[in-house]
Every structure is written in structure tokens, then in C-alpha cells.
Steps between C-alpha positions, in 0.01 A plus 500: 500500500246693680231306273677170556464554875097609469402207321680278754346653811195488313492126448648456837166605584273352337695215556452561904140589464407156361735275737368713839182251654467744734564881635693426853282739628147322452535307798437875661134593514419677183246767493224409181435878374280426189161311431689275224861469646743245335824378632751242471482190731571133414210366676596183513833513688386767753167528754287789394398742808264734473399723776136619495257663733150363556206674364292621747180469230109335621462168300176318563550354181704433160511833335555515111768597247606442146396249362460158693691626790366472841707713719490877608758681313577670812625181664657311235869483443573386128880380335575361202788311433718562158772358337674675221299802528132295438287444776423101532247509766372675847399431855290736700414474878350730733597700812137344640310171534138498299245364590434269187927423504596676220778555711818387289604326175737417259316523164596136246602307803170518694119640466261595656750753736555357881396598834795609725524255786477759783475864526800586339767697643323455884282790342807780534466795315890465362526121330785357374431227260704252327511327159737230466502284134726213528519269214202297638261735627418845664464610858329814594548631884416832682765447834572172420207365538363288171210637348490321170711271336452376124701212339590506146596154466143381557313789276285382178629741340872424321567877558488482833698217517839667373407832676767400760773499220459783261773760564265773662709843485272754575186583678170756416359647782143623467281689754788466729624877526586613866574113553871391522727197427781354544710153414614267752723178419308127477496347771816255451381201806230429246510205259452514144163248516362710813246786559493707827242447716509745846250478749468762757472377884461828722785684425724289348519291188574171372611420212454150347580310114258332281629308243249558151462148344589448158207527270438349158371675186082477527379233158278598226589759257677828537382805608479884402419839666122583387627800346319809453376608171315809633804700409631779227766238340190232427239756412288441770451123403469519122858396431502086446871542622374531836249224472553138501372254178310197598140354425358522810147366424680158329744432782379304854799638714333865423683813707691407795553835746638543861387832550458697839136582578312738732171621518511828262723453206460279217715320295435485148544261199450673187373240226581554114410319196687393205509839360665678779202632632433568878130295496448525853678450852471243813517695827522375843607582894367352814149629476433448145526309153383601141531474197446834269073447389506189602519394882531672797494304821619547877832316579421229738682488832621123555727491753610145383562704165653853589774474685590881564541802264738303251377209287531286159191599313441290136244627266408320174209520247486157361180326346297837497550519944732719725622257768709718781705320729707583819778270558393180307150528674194647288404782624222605215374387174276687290351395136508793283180563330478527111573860437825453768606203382527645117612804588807311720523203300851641336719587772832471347728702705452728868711736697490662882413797545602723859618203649817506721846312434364336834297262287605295239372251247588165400653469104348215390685271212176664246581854594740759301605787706464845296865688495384669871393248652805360656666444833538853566199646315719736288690643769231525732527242727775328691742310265 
């Protein structure tokens, strides 16, 4: 009997822990006592509040860390989202504006990251932000006032577009300790198709609705995360599984990339032949193009080309030339000289490597995807 009566108060609760959405108590502030703090918090039913305190840090500049970030660890708030225990993606923003913008973003749905529209927070030392995901979009606001807003319905990237949707149940706080949050209900006046917009007029605020219009699927073929092959699990870009087949000196439409650019770090192509083996690599970023022995040339600044950080690059090798182009427009072409054009005259298949989930590539009808090159790049990218 006593047994009988264990095992039913047992699955009583595990039966309660998986129906709860949320601890009543969340929408009290919450004290975040660790570095890497997770907790339970169905993100899209409830508005995330986070109470920081500005950092009082000098910034003439965009200080450095990790890799491709540009923001000060001590300013930067970062939370990924899970679901099921598996973290799906991030945003990070910063108790701070910067100088170059790299101020907020919400990494698949947008690149390069956004400028904040104002000083945030009327530059108070205690700031009290929040993130609100609807099913069409996210709103970020530090006293109501709108900072950044994102929609998901518009995004490139199919990811983003069901970000609004996916049962989010718990959160990952990072570099957040001595922060706290809290939840607070939805906002129930506001439509399904709307995102908040709040202005701030001396010292009160006004809230107004914009309906998002309905947006169509972009043409052409689909399109996949340029997934990273610098890792352990496709030994360091030797593993074809993490490549993708196609002859790229045969085919006209060549590579097709939207990939997020600055002035510092370069993307890279790597190039293989029939064999498997790495024969080279294409690299590129706003200040630069070339080709591994081959060409090396400054990237011309058109402003009728480059429009901004983020653009569609194609590269392609036909006929013995490398012909770059930025948005349909040439941008460079190049005729490979004899030992080049041999030595790159077998391109059959190519892979990224240390680019973001940012960027993505389009699968052409001639490409075959290797096993980890999917939508989610093996679990390391948004599904």
C-alpha cells in the first residue's frame, strides 16, 4: 500500500511538472545568481523583463570578443531560447548604445545587429527592458519605450519565420548574474496581426498598432544555413558529410551566398576536387577578395552595389574565369592564369568554413547536401 501510494504521488508529479507553463511566482522579480542560469518560461505566452544596470565602462569604440562578436562582454546581455531541453537560438542586447550599433539583435531573423533608436532606458543606471515574441514578430523596450523590433514573418530565413510558434519553455541566461527577471502577462488589447509600437512624448507614452502585411515566400531555390565545418564532429573540414557535392567549375549559376560582411573577418569557401581533397579556398569580407595562389584584390566600394553589411554574393569559375557578383550586378571578373586555372579546373564539391547561421546559401537543383549540411546544421543552428 505504502508503495502503491509512492508511485502515485510520484507520477502525480511528474505529471504536474510537465503541465505547469509557468511558476506563479515568476511574475516576481527573480534574482539571476549564476553566469549560466536556466529556468522555465514559455516565452511566447508571457513578456520577458529583465532588470539590468548600465555599465558605467569608456567606449570610444567596438571592443572585441569571441569570435565575430562586436560587443563588450561587460555590456552585453545574452538568452537563448530552448524547447525540450535544446537551445534553438539566442538574442543578445546591451545595457549601452555603440557607437558602430551593435546595439541589439536577434540572430536568423536579422544581421548585421541594430542600432537602438535612442539612448535606451533615458540613460538610468537601473533599466527595465522588455522582450515580447508574438506570433508575428518581437518587440524589445527598456520603459516602454521601443528600441528594436524584428518581424519574423518577413525574415529570409524559414527559421525565423516559425520562431513565433515553436513552444519555447525555457530560457538560458548568460552573463546575466546580479540581473533579475520576471514574467508579466501579454498584453491582451493587442491583435494577433499587430506589433507594439510606443513612442515616448515627455513623460508619457503612446501606444499605437501596425498591422505587418502578409508576405509571400521569396522565388528561386531553397535555402540553407552556411554551416560550419570548422568543428570536432566534421574534422575540421575533411569530412564530405559536411560539404556539399556539385561541379562548380561546369555550372553558370556558381555559389550563391547572403552572408554578413564587415571590414575584419572573412568568409571562406573551401574548394575540393573529385577526390575529396581540400584544393584551395575563396575568401572574402568588405575589404578584400582572393582566391588561395591565385588572386588577391581589394573589394570595390559601389554604392549602387553594396547596400549595407548584408548582401547576395555569387561566385563561379566557369570557362577558366572567377566572375564575383553582388546582387545580379558584376562586381569582379578575373581570368585565371594557366597554373590557376589547372590547379582549379576540378572543383567538384565546397563547404563554409567559420561562417555564422546568419548567412546562408542557396541549394541549387545540381547540389547534394552532405548528411550535415541541413536546415539546422546538425543541431547547430536554429531548426
Amino acid at each position: 500500500m505504502l508503495l502503491h501510494k509512492s508511485l502515485l504521488f510520484t507520477t502525480l508529479l511528474f505529471t504536474l511538472s510537465f503541465t505547469a507553463e509557468i511558476d506563479p511566482t515568476l511574475t516576481e522579480w527573480k534574482l539571476i545568481e549564476r553566469g549560466v542560469e536556466i529556468v522555465n518560461f514559455p516565452l511566447n505566452k508571457y513578456i520577458l523583463q529583465i532588470k539590468s544596470f548600465r555599465s558605467n565602462i569608456a567606449h570610444g569604440g567596438d571592443p572585441l570578443y569571441a569570435n565575430n562578436t562586436v560587443v563588450d562582454k561587460s555590456t552585453s546581455m545574452l538568452v537563448h531560447y530552448m524547447v525540450g531541453g535544446r537551445r534553438i537560438g539566442q538574442f543578445v542586447w546591451n545595457t549601452i548604445p555603440y557607437v558602430a550599433g551593435t546595439d541589439v539583435i536577434l540572430f536568423g531573423c536579422q544581421a548585421p545587429y541594430s542600432r537602438y533608436r535612442s539612448n535606451p532606458c533615458n540613460g538610468q543606471h537601473e533599466q527595465i527592458w522588455s522582450w515580447d515574441f508574438t506570433v508575428h514578430g518581437a518587440t524589445l523596450t527598456c520603459f516602454d519605450e521601443v528600441q528594436y523590433e524584428v518581424s519574423f514573418e518577413r525574415s529570409r530565413n524559414p527559421a525565423c519565420n516559425t520562431l513565433g510558434s515553436l513552444p519555447i519553455d525555457q530560457l538560458r541566461f548568460t552573463n546575466m548574474a546580479g540581473f533579475y527577471y520576471r514574467a508579466r502577462p501579454a498584453d491582451p488589447t493587442l491583435g494577433p496581426d499587430a506589433l507594439q509600437k510606443s513612442t515616448r512624448t515627455s513623460n508619457t507614452y503612446a501606444t499605437t498598432l501596425t498591422t505587418m502585411p502578409p508576405t509571400t515566400t521569396p522565388p528561386g531555390p531553397p535555402i540553407n544555413p552556411t554551416c560550419n565545418c570548422w568543428t570536432r564532429e566534421c574534422n575540421f573540414c575533411r569530412d564530405l558529410t559536411c560539404a556539399v557535392k556539385y561541379d562548380v567549375t561546369a555550372m553558370q549559376t556558381g555559389i550563391t551566398v547572403n552572408s554578413v560582411l564587415n571590414r575584419k573577418d572573412l568568409n571562406q569557401i573551401n574548394l575540393y576536387n573529385a577526390e575529396g581533397k581540400q584544393i584551395g579556398y575563396f575568401k572574402w569580407n568588405l575589404k578584400s577578395i582572393f582566391l588561395e595562389g591565385c588572386i588577391f584584390c581589394r573589394t570595390p566600394r559601389s554604392k549602387s552595389i553594396l547596400k549595407g553589411e548584408e548582401n547576395e554574393w555569387n561566385f563561379s569559375f566557369v570557362g577558366g574565369q572567377v566572375v564575383v557578383s553582388v546582387g545580379g550586378e558584376e562586381l569582379y571578373r578575373q581570368k585565371l592564369r594557366r597554373g590557376c586555372r589547372s590547379h582549379y579546373e576540378d572543383v567538384q564539391y565546397f563547404s563554409f568554413q567559420r561562417m555564422s547561421c546568419d548567412s546562408y546559401f542557396k541549394v541549387e537543383d545540381e547540389m547534394e547536401r552532405g548528411e550535415k549540411v541541413n536546415p539546422t546544421c546538425n543541431g547547430h543552428c536554429e531548426g
